[in-house]
C-alpha positions in Angstrom: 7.2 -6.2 23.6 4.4 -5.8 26.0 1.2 -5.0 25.0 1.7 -6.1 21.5 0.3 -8.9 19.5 1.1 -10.9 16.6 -2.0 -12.5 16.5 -5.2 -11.1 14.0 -5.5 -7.6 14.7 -8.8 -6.8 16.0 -11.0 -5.2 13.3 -13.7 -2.2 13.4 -15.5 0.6 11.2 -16.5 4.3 11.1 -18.4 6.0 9.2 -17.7 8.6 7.3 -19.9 11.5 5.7 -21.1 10.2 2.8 -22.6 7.2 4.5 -20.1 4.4 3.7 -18.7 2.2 6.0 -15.0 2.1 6.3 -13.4 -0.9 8.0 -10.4 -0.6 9.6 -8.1 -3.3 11.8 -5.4 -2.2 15.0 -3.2 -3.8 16.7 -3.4 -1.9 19.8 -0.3 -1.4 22.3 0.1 1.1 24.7 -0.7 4.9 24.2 2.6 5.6 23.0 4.0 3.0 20.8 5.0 4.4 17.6 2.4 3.7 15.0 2.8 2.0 11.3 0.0 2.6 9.0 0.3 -0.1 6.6 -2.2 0.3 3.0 -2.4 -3.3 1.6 -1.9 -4.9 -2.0 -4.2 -5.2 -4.8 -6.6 -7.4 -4.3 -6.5 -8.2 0.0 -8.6 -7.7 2.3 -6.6 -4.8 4.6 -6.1 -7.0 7.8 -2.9 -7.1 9.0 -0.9 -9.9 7.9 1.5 -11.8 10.1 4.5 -11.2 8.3 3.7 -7.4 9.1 2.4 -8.1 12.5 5.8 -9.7 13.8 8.3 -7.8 11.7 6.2 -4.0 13.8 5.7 -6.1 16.9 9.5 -7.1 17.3 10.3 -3.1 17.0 7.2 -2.3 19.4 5.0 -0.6 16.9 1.6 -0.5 16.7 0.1 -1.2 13.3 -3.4 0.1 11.7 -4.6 -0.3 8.3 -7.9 -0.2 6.7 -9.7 -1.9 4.0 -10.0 0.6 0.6 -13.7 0.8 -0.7 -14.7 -1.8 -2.4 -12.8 -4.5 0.1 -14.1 -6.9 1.9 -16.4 -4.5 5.0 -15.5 -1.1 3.7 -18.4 0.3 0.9 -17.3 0.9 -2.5 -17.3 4.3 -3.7 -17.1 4.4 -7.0 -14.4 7.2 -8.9 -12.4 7.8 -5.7 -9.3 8.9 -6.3 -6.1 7.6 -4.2 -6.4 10.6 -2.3 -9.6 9.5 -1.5 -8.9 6.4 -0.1 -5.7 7.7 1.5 -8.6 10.4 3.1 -10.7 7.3 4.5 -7.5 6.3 6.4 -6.7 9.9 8.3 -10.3 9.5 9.2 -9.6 6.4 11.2 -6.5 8.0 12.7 -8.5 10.6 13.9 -11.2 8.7 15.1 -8.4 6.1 17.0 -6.5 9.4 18.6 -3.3 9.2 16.7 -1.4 11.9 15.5 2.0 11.0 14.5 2.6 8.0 12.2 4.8 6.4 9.8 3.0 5.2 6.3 3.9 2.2 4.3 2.7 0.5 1.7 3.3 -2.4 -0.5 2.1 -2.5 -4.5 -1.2 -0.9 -5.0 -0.8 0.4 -1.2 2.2 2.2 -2.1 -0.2 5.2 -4.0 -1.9 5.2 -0.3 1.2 5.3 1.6 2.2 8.1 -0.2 -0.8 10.3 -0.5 -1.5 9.6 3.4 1.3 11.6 3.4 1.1 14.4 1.4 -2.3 14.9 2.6 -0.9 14.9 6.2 2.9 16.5 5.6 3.3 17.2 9.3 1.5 14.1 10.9 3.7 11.6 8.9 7.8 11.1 9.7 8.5 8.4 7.1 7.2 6.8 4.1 8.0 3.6 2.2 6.5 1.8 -0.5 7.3 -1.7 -1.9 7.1 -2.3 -5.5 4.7 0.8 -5.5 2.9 1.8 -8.9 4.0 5.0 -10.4 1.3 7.6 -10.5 0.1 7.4 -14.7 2.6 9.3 -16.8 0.6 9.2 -20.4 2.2 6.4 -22.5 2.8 3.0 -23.6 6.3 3.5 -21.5 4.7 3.2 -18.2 3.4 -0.3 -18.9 6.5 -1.8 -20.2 7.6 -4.6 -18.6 4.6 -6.1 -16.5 4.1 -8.8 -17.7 0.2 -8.8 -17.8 -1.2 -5.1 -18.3 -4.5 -5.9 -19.1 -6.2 -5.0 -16.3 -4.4 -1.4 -15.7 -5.1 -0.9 -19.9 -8.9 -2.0 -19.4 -8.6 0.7 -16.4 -7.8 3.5 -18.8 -11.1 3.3 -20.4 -13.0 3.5 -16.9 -14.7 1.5 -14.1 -16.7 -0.1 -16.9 -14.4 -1.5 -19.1 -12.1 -2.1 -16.0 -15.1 -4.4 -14.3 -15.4 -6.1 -17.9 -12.0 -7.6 -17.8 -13.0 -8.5 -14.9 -15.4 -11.2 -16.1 -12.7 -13.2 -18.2 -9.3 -12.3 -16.6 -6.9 -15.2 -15.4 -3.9 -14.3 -12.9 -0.7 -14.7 -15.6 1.8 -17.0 -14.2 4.7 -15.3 -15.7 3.9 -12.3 -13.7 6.3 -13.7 -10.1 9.2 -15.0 -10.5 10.7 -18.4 -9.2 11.5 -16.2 -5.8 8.7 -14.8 -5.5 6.9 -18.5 -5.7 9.6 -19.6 -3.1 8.5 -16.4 -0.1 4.8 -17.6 -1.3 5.2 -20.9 -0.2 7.4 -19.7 3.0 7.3 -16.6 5.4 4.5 -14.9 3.4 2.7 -17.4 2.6 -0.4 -15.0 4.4 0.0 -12.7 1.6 -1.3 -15.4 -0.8 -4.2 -16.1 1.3 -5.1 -12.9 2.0 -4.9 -11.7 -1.7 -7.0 -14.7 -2.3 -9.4 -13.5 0.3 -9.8 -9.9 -1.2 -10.3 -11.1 -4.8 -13.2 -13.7 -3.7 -15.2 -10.7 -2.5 -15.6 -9.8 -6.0 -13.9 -7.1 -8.3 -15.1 -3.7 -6.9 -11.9 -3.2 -4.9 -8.8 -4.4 -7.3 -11.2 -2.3 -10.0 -11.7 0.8 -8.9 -7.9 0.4 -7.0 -6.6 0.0 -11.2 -8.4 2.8 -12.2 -7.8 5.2 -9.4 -3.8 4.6 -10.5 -4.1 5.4 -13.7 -6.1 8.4 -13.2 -5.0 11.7 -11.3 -4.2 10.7 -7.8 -5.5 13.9 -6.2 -1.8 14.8 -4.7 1.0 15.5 -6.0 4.3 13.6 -5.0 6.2 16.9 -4.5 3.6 17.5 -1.8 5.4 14.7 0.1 7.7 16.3 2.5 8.5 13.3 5.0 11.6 11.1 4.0 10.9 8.0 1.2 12.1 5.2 0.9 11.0 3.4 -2.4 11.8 -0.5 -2.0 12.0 -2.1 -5.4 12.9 -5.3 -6.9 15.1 -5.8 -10.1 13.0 -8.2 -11.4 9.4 -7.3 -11.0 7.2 -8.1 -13.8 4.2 -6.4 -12.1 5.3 -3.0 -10.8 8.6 -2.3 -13.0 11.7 -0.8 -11.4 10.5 2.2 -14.0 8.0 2.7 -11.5 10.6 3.9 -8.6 13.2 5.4 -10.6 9.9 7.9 -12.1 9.2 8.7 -8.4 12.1 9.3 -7.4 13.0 12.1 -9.5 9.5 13.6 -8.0 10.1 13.3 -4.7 12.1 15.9 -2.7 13.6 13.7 0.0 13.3 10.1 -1.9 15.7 7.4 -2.0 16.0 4.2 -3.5 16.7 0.7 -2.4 17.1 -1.6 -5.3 17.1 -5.2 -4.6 18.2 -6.6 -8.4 17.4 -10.2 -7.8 14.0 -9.5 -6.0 10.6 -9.6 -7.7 7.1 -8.3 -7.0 6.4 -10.0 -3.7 10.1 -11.4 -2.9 10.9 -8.2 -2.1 9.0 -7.8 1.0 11.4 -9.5 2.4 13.2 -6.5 3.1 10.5 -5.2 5.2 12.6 -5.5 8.6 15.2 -3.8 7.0 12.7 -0.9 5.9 11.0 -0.5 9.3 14.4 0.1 11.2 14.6 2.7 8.7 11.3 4.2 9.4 12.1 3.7 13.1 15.3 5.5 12.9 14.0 8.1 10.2 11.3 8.8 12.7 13.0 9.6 15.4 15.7 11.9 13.8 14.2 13.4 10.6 11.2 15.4 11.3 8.5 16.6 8.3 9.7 19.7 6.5 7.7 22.8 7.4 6.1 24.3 4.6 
């Protein structure tokens, strides 16, 4: 569609009150494309990938999405919360003149995805998180089945002990599956790189990302009033199905897409399929008013 580009997304900053830096990448289009606000993985950098870039750009939408602190030209900030984070990203909305958006989010953007919402209940029509992590419910039950915890459990004890494991902590193999390997080596093969990219710039981000999730969020999901979709794979041995079914019993106009032979990253392959939701969810399924 004209005036929108699958190529890197050109990247800028604000600043916001506090003095950090927050940097934040746009595709641009024309005034009134529809806008996906996209919250990245843990570890990545927050540009926009081109698996994301040409799955919005076939469906003319605009995409924005920022870099959390700690992430490669956005300042760490130490104890934020997700609704922090999710805070950082309505400033850029503002600053960029966009009202209306729909908010996704894949793994430990799917927290963001949804918080960006409930902090803006009218602003965003849809939602829809991919193998999201499930806001921490208080015991051993929300870790079972990832198949390396260690980093989320260091979390529990603070930035610390989370920056600690840091020091000595090797990616577990066992964690994707053989499909997940497969879209790795294929059509999201950026995601690799990019995740890559976000963990060289040291441990500040994926850190203080771990210990904002297993710490109050600073919203509530129930504050959520826009349609969401949850996107989960049957097989994940990093987010566990768990995850969404716990949400989904929180959210008040939630539904679930359960892809059984999927796993963490395979997944995303459904992404077209969500954003013709989102699209469609948009257009005929306004926010609740509260």
């Amino acid at each position: 569609m004209a005036g929108l580009s699958t190529g890197p997304a050109p990247s800028g900053s604000i600043a916001r009150p506090d003095g950090r830096r927050v940097r934040y990448f746009d595709t641009g289009g024309s005034g009134d494309a529809p806008v996906l606000v996209w919250h990245h993985g843990t570890p990545q950098t927050g540009a926009i990938i081109e698996p994301v870039a040409s799955e919005a750009a076939a469906r003319g939408l605009r995409v924005v999405s920022c870099a959390r602190p700690g992430y490669p030209g956005s300042d760490a900030s130490p104890g934020r919360s997700v609704a922090d984070a999710a805070a950082d990203v309505l400033a850029v909305l503002d600053e960029l003149g966009i009202d209306r958006f729909a908010t996704m989010g894949a793994s430990g953007g799917g927290p963001h995805a949804l918080a960006c919402a409930a902090l803006a209940p009218r602003r965003a029509t849809a939602v829809a998180t991919f193998a999201g992590i499930a806001p921490y419910w208080g015991d051993v039950d929300w870790f079972a089945g990832m198949a390396d915890p260690g980093g989320l459990r260091s979390a529990l004890a603070g930035r610390r002990a989370r920056l600690a494991h840091a020091e000595t902590a090797e990616f577990e193999p066992e964690s994707f599956t053989s499909r997940d390997y497969e879209v790795l080596k294929g059509a999201w093969a950026a995601l690799g790189t990019d995740a890559g990219a976000g963990s060289a710039s040291g441990p500040e981000g994926e850190a203080d990302d771990d210990v904002a999730f297993v710490s109050p969020w600073g919203v509530e999901l129930a504050a959520v009033t826009s349609p969401v979709l949850l996107v989960q794979g049957g097989r994940d041995r990093v987010i566990p199905a768990t995850h969404a079914g716990w949400m989904l019993e929180r959210i008040r106009r939630g539904e679930l897409w359960l892809r059984p032979r999927e796993g963490h990253v395979s997944v995303l392959t459904a992404l077209g399929v969500a954003l013709d939701w989102g699209v469609a969810t948009g257009n005929v399924s306004p926010p609740l008013t509260l």
